[in-house]
Structures are given as C-alpha cells and as structure tokens.
Biopython code that builds the backbone (N, CA, C, O; Angstrom):
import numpy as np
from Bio.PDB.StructureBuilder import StructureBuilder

atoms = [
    (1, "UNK", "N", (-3.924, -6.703, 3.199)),
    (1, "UNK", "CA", (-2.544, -6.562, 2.812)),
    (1, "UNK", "C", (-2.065, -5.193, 3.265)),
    (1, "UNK", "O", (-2.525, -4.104, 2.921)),
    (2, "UNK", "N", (-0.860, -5.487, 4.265)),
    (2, "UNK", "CA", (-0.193, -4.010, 4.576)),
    (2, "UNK", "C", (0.871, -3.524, 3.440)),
    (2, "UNK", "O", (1.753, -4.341, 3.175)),
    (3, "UNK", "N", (0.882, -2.375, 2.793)),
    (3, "UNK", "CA", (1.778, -1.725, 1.755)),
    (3, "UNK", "C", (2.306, -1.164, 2.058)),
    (3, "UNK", "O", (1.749, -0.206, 2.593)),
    (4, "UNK", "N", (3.948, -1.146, 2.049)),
    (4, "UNK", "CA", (5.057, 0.277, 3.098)),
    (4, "UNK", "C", (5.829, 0.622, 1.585)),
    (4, "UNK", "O", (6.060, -0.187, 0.687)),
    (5, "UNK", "N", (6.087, 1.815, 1.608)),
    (5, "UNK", "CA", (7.260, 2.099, 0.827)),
    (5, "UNK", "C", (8.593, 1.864, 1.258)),
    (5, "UNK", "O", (9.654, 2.077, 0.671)),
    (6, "UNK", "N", (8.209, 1.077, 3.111)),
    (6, "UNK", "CA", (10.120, 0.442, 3.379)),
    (6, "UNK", "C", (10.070, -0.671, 3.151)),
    (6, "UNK", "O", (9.036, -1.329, 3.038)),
    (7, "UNK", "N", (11.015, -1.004, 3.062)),
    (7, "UNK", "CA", (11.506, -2.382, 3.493)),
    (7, "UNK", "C", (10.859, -2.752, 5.288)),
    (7, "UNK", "O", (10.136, -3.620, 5.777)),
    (8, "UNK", "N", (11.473, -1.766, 5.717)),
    (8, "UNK", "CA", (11.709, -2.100, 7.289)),
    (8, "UNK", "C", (10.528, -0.955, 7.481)),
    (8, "UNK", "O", (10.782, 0.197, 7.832)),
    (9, "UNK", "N", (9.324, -1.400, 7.224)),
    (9, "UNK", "CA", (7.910, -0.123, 7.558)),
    (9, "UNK", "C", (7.778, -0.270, 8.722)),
    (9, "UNK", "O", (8.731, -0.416, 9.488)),
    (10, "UNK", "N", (6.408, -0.255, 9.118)),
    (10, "UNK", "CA", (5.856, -0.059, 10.366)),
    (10, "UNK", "C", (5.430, -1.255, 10.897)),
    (10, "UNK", "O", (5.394, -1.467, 12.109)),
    (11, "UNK", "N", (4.985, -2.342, 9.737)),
    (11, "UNK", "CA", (3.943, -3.479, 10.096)),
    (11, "UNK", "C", (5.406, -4.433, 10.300)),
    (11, "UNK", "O", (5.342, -5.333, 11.137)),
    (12, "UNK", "N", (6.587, -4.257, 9.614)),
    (12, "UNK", "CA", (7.939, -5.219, 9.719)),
    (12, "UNK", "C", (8.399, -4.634, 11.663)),
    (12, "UNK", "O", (9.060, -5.339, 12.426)),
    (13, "UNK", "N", (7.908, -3.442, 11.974)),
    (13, "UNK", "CA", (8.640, -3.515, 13.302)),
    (13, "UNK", "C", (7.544, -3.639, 14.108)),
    (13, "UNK", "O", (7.846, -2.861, 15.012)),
    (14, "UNK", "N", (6.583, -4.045, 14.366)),
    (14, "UNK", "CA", (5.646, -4.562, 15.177)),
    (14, "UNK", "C", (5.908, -5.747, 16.355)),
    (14, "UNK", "O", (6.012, -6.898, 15.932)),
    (15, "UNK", "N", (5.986, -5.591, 17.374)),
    (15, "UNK", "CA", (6.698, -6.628, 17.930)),
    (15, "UNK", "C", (5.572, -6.613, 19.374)),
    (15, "UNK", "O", (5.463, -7.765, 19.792)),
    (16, "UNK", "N", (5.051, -5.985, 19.891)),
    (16, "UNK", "CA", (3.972, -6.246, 20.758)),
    (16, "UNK", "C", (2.827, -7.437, 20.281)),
    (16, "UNK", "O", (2.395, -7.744, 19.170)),
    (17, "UNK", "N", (2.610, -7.839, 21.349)),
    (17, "UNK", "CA", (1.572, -8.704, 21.276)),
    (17, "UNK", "C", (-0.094, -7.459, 21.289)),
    (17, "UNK", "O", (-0.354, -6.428, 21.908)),
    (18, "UNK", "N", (-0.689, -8.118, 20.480)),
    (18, "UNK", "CA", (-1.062, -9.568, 19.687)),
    (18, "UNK", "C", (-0.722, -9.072, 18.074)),
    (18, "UNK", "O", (-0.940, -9.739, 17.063)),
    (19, "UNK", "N", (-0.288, -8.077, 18.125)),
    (19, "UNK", "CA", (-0.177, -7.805, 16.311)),
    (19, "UNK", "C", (1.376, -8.858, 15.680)),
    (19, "UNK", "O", (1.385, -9.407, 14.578)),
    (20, "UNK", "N", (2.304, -8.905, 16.480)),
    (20, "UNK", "CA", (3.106, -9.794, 16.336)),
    (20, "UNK", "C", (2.810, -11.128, 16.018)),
    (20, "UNK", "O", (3.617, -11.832, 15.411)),
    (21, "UNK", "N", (1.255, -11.693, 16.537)),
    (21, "UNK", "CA", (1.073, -13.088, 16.233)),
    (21, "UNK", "C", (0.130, -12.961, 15.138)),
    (21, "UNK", "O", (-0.222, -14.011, 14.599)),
    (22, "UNK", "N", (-0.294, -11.978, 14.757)),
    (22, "UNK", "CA", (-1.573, -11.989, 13.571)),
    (22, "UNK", "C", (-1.086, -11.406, 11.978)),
    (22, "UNK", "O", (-1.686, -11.332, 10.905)),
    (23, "UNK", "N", (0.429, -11.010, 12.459)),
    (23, "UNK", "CA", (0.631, -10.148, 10.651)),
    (23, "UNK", "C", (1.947, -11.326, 10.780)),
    (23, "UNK", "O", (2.509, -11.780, 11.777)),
    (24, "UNK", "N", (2.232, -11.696, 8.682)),
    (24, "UNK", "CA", (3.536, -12.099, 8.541)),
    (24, "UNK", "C", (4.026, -11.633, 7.411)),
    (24, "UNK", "O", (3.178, -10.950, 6.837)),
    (25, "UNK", "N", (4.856, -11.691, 6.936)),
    (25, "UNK", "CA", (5.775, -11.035, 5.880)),
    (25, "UNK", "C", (4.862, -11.929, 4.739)),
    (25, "UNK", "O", (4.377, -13.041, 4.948)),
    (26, "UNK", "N", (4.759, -11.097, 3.416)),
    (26, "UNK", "CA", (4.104, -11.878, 2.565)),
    (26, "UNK", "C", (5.057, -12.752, 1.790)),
    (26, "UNK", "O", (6.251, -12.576, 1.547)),
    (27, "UNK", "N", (4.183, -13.810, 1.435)),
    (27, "UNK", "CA", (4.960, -15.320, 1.084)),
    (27, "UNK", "C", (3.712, -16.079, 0.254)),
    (27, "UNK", "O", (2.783, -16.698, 0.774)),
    (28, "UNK", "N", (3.952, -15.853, -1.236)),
    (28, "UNK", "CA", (2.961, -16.612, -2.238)),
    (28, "UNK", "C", (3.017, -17.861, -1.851)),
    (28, "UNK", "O", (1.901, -18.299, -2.133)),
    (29, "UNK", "N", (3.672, -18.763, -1.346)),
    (29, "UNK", "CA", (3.993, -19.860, -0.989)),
    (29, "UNK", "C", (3.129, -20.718, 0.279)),
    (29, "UNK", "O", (2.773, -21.889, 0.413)),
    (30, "UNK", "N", (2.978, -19.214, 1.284)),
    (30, "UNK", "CA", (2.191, -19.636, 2.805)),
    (30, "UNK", "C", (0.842, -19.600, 2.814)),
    (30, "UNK", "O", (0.371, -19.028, 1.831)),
    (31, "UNK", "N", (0.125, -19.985, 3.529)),
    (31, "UNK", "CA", (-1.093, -19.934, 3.502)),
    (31, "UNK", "C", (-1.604, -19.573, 4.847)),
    (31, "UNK", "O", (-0.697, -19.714, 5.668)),
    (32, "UNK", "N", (-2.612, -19.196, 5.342)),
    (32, "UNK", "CA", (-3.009, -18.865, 6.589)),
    (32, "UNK", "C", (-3.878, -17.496, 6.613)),
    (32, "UNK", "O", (-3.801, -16.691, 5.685)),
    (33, "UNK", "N", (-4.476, -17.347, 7.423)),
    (33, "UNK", "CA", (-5.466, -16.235, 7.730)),
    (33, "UNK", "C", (-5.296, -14.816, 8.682)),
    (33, "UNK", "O", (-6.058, -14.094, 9.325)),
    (34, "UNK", "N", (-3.089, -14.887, 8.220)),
    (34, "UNK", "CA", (-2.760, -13.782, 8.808)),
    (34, "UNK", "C", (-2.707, -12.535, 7.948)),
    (34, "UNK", "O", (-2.672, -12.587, 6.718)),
    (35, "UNK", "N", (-2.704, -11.542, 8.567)),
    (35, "UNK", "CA", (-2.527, -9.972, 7.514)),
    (35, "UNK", "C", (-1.768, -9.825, 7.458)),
    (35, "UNK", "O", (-1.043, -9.541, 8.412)),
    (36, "UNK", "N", (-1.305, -9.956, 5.873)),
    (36, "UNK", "CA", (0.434, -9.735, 5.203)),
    (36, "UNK", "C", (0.749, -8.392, 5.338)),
    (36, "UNK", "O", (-0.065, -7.469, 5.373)),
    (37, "UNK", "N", (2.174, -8.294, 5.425)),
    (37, "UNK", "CA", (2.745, -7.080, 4.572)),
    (37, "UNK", "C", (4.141, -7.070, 3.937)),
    (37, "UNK", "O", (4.939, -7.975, 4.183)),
    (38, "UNK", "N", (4.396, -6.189, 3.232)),
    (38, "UNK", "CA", (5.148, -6.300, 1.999)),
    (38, "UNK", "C", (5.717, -5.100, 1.672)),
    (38, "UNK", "O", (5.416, -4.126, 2.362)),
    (39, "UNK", "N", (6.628, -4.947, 0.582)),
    (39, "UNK", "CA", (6.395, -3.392, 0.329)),
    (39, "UNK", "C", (5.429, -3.165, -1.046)),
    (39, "UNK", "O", (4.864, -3.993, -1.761)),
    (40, "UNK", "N", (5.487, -1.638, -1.109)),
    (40, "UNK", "CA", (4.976, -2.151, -2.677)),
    (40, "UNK", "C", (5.404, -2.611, -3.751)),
    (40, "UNK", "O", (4.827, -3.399, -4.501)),
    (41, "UNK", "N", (6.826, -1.956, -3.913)),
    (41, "UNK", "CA", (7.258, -2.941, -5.020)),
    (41, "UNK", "C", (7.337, -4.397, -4.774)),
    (41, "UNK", "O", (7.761, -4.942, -5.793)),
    (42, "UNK", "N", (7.112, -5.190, -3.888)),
    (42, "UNK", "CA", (7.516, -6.368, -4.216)),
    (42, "UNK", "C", (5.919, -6.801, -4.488)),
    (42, "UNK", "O", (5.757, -7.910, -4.997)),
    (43, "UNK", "N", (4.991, -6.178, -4.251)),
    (43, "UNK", "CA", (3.900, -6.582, -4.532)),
    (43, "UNK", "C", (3.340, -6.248, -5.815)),
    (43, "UNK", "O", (2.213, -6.678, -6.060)),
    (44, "UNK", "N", (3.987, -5.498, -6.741)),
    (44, "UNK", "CA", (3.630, -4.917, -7.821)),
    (44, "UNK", "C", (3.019, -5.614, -9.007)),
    (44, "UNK", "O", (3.660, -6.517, -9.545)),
    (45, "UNK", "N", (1.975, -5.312, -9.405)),
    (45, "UNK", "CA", (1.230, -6.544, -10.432)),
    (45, "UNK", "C", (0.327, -7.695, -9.894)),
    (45, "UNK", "O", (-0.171, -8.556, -10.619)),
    (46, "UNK", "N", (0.179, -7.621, -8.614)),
    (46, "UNK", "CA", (-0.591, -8.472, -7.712)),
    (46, "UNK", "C", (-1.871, -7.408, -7.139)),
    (46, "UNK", "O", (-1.817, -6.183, -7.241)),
    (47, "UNK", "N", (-2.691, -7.961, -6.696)),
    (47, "UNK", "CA", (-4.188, -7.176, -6.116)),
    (47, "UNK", "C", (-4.456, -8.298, -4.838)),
    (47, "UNK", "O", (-4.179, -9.457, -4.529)),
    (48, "UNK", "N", (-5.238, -7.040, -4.300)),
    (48, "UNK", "CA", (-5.390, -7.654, -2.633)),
    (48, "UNK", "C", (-7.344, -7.090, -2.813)),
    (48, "UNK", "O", (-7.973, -6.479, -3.677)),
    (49, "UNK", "N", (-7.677, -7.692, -1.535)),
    (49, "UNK", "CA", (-9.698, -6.314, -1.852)),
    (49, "UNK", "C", (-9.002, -5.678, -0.918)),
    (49, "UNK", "O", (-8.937, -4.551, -1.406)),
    (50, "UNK", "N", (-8.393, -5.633, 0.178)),
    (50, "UNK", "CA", (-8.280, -4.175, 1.138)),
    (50, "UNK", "C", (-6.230, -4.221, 1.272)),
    (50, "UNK", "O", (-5.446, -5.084, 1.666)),
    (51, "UNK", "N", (-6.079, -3.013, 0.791)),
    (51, "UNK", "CA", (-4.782, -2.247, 0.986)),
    (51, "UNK", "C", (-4.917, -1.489, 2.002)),
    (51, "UNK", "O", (-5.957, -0.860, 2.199)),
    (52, "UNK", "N", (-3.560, -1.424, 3.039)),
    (52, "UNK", "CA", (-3.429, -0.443, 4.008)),
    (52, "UNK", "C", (-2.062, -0.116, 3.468)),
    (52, "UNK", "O", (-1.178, -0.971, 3.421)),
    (53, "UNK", "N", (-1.914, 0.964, 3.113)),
    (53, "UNK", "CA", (-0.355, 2.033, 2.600)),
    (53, "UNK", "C", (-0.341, 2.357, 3.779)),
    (53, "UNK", "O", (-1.325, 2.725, 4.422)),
    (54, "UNK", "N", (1.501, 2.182, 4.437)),
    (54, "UNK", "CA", (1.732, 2.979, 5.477)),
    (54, "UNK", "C", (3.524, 3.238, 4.972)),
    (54, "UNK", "O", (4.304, 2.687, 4.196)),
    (55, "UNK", "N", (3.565, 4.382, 5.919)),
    (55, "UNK", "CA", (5.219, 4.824, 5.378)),
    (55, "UNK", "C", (5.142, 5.790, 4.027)),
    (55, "UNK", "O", (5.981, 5.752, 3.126)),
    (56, "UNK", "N", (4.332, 6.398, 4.045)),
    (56, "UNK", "CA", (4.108, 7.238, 2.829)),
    (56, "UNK", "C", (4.552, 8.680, 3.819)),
    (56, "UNK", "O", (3.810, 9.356, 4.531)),
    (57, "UNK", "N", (6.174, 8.856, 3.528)),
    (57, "UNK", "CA", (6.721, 10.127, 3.933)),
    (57, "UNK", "C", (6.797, 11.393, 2.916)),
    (57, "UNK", "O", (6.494, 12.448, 3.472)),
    (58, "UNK", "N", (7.053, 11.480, 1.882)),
    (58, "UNK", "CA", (6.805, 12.064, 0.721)),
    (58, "UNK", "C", (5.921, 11.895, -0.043)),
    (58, "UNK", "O", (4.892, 11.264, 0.197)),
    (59, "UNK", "N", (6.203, 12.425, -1.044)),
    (59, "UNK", "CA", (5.751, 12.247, -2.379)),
    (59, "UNK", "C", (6.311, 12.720, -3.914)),
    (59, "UNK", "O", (5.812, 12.450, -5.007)),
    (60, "UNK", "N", (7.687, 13.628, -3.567)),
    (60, "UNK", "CA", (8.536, 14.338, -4.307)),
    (60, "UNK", "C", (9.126, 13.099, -4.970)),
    (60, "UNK", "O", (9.366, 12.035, -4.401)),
    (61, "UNK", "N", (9.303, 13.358, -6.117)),
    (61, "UNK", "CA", (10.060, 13.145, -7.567)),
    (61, "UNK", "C", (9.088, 12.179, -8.142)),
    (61, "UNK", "O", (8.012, 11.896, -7.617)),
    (62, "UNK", "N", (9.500, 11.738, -9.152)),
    (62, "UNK", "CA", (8.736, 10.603, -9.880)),
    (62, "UNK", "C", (9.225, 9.549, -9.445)),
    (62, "UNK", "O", (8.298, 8.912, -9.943)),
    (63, "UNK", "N", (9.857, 8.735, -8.951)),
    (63, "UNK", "CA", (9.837, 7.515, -8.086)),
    (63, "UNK", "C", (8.654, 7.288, -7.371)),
    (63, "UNK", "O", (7.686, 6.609, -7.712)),
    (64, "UNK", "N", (8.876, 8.083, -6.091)),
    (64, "UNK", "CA", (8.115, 8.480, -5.672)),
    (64, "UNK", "C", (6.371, 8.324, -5.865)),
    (64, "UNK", "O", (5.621, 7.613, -5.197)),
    (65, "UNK", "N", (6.058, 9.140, -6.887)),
    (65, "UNK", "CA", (4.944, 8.939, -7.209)),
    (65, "UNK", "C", (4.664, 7.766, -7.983)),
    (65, "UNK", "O", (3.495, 7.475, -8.235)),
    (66, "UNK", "N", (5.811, 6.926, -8.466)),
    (66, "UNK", "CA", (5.512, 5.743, -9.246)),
    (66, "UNK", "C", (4.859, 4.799, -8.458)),
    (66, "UNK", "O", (3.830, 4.205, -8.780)),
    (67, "UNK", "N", (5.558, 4.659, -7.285)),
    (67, "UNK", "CA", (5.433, 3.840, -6.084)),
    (67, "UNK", "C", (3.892, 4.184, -5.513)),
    (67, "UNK", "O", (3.071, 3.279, -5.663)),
    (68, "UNK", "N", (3.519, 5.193, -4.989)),
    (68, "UNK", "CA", (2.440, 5.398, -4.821)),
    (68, "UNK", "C", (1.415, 5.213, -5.679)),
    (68, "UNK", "O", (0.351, 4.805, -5.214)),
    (69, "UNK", "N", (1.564, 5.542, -7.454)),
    (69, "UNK", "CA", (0.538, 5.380, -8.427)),
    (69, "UNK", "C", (0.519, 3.499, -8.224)),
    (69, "UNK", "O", (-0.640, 3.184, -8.496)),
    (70, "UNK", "N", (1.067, 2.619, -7.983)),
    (70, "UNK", "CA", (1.296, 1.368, -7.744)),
    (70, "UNK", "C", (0.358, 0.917, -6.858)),
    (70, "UNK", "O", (-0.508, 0.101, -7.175)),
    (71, "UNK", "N", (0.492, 1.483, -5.568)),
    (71, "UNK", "CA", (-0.055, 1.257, -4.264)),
    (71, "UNK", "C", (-1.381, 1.455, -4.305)),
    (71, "UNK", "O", (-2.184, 0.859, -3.588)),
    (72, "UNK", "N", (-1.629, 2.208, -5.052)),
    (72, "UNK", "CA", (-3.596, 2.595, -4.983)),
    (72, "UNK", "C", (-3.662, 2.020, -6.576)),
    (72, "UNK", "O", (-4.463, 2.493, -7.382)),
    (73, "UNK", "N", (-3.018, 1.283, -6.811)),
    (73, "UNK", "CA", (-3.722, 0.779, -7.715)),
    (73, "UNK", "C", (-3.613, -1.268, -7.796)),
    (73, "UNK", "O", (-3.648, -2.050, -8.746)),
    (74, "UNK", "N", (-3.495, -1.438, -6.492)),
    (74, "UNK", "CA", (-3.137, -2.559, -5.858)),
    (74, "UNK", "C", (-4.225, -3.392, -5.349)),
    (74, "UNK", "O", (-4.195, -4.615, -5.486)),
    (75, "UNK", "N", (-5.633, -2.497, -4.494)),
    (75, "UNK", "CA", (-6.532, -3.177, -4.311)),
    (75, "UNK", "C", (-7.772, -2.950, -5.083)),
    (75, "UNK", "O", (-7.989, -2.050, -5.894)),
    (76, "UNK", "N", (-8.663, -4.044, -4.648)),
    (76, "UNK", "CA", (-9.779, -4.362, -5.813)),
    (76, "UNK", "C", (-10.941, -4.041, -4.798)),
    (76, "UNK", "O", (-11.908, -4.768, -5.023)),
    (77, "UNK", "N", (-11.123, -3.237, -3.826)),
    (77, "UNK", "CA", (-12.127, -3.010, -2.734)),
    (77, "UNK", "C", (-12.013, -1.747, -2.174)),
    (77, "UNK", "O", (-12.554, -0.701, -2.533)),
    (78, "UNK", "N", (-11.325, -1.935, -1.344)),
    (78, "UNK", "CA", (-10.834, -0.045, -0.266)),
    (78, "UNK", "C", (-9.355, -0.076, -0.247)),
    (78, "UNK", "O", (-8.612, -1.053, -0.151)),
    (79, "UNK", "N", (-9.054, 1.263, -0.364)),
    (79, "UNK", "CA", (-7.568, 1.819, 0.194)),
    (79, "UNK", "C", (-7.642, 2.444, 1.683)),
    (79, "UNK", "O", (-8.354, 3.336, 2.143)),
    (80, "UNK", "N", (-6.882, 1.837, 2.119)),
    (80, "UNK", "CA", (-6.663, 3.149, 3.158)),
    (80, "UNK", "C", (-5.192, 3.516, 3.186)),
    (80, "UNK", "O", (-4.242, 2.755, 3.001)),
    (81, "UNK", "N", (-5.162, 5.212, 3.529)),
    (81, "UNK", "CA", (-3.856, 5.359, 3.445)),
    (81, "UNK", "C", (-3.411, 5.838, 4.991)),
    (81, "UNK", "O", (-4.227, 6.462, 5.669)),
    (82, "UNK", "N", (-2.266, 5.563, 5.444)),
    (82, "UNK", "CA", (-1.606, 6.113, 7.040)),
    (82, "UNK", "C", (-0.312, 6.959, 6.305)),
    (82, "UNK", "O", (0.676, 6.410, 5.818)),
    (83, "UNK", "N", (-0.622, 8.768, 6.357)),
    (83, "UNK", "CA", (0.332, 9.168, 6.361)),
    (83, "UNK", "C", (-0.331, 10.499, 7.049)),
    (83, "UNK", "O", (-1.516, 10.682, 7.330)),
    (84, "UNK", "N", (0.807, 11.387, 7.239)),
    (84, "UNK", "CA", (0.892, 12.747, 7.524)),
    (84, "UNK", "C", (-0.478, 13.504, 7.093)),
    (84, "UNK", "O", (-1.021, 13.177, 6.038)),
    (85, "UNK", "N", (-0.967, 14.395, 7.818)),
    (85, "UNK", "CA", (-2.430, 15.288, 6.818)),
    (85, "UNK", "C", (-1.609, 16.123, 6.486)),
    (85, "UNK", "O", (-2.271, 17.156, 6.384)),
    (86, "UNK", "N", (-0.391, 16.390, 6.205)),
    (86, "UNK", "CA", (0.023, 17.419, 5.190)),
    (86, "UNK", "C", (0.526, 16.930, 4.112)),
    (86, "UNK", "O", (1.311, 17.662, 3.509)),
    (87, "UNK", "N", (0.301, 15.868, 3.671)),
    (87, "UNK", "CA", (0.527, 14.725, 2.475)),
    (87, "UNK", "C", (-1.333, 14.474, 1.700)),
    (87, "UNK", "O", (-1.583, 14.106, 0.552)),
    (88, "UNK", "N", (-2.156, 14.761, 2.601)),
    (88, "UNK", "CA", (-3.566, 14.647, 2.273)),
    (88, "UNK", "C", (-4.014, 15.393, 0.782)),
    (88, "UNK", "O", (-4.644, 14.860, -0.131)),
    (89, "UNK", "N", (-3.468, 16.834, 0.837)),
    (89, "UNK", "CA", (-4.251, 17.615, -0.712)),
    (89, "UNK", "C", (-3.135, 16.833, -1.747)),
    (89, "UNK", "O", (-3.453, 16.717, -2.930)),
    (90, "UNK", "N", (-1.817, 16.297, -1.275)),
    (90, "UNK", "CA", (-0.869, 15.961, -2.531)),
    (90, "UNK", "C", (-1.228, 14.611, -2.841)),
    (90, "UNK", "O", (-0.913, 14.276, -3.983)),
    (91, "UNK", "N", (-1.645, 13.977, -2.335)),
    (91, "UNK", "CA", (-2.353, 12.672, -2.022)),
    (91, "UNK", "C", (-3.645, 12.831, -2.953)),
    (91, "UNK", "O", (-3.767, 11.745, -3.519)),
    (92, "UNK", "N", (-4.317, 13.401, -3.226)),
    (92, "UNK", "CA", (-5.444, 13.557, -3.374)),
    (92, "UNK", "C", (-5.389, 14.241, -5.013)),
    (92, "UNK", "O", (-6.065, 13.894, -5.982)),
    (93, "UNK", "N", (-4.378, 15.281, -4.934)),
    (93, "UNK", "CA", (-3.708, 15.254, -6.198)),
    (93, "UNK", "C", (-4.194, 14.644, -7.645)),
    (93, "UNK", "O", (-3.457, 14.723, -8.628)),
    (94, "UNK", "N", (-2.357, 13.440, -6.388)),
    (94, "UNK", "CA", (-1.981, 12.559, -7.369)),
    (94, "UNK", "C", (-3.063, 11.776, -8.221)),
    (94, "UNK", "O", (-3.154, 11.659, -9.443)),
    (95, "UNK", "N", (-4.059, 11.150, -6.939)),
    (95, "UNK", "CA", (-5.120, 10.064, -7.056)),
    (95, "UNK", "C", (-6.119, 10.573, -8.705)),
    (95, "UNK", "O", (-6.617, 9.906, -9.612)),
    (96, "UNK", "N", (-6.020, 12.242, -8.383)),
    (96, "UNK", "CA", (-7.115, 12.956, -9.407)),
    (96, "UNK", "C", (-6.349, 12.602, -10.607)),
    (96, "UNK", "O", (-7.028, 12.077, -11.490)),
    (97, "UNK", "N", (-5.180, 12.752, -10.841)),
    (97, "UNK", "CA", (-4.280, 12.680, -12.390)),
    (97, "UNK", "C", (-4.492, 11.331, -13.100)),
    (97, "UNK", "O", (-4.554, 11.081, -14.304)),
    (98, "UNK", "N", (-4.600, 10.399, -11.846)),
    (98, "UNK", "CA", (-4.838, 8.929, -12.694)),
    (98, "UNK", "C", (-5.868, 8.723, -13.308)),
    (98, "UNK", "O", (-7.009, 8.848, -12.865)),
    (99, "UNK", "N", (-5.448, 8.283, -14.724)),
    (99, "UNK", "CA", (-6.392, 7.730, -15.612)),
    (99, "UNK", "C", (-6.961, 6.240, -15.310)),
    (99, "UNK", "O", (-6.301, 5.202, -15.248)),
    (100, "UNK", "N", (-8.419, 6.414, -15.133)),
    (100, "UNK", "CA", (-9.707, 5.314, -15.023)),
    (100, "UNK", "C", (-8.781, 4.041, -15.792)),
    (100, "UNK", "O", (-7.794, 4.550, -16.323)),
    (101, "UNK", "N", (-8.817, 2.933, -15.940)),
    (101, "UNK", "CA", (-8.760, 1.635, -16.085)),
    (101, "UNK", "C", (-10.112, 1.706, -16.825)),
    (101, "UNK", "O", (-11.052, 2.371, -16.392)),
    (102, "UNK", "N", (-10.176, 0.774, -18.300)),
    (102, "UNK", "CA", (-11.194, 0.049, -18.662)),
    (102, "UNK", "C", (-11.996, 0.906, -19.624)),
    (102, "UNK", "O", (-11.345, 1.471, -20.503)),
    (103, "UNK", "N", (-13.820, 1.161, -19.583)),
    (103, "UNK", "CA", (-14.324, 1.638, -21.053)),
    (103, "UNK", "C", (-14.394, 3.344, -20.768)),
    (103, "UNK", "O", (-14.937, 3.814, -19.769)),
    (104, "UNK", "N", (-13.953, 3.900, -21.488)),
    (104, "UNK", "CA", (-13.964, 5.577, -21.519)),
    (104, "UNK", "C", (-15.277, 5.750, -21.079)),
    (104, "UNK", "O", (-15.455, 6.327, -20.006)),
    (105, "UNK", "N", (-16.145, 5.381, -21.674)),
    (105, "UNK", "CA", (-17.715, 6.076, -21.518)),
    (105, "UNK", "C", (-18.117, 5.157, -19.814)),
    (105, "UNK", "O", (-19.193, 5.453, -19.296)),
    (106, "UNK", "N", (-17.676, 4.651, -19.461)),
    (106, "UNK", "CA", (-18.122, 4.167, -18.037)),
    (106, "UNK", "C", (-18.071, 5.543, -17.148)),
    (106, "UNK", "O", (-18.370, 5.518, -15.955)),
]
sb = StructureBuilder()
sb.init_structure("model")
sb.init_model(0)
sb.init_chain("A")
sb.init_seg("    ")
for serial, (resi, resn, name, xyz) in enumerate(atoms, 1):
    if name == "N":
        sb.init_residue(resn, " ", resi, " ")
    sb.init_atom(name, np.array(xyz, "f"), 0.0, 1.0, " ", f" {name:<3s}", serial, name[0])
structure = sb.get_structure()
C-alpha cells in the first residue's frame, strides 16, 4: 500500500510504463494483485503488512503530525518512508513520542 499526504501524490502521477500498469487507486470493492495507493486519510483505521509514505513535505503543526502519527501506524509489517533527509531527526522524533499499543510490561 502506497500512503501520500496528497490527494494528487506521487504514485497518482505515475504515468510511465510499467508502474502505470501495476499500481491502482485503492478500491475496497476491487480485487487484484496490483499495489494500491491512497492517501492517508482515506485509509485511516485500515492496516496493510507493508506501507510506503510518500509526499511527506513537512511536519509542522498538529495536522500535520496527526496525519503522519496515522501513517506509521497503518502497517502491520515494515514502513518505509520517501521524504527529504532533513525531515529524518523530525521523523524520528515524532515516531519516539508514540505510545506502544497493547501490554505496558511487553
């Protein structure tokens, strides 16, 4: 699953072959063995095993970070993230502030 904070990200303007024939807009409805993408909010409350976040230009205000606390907390396997390395220590941050899911003593 590709994750953009646009609407119109990176994986929506893809238009070369062959990535044009292998990704489609996500659709609970479709079925097939292509790699979705979406943004995050519309994916919110759903889990994927591998997230790719792309379009992560900021990280200023609390929107912002809502959207992102969302996005890494979306897959059930690996994240990967595609942004700027000067987004990397704020990135890394954020990730530290979030509170664990599940038994305290784990």
């Amino acid at each position: 699953m590709i994750l953009s904070f646009k609407r119109n990200g990176a994986a929506a303007r893809l238009s070369a072959a062959p990535w044009r024939d292998r990704i489609r807009r996500y659709d609970l409805a479709e079925r097939g063995s292509y790699v979705r993408y979406t943004t995050v909010q519309a994916f919110k409350g759903m889990e994927a095993p591998v997230v790719i976040l792309t379009d992560v230009d900021q990280l200023q205000g609390e929107r912002a970070r809502s959207i992102f606390y969302t996005a890494t907390t979306r897959p059930t396997e690996r994240l990967y993230v595609l942004a700027e390395d000067v987004l990397a220590d704020e990135m890394l941050d954020l990730v530290d502030r979030f509170e664990p899911e599940g038994d305290p003593d784990d």
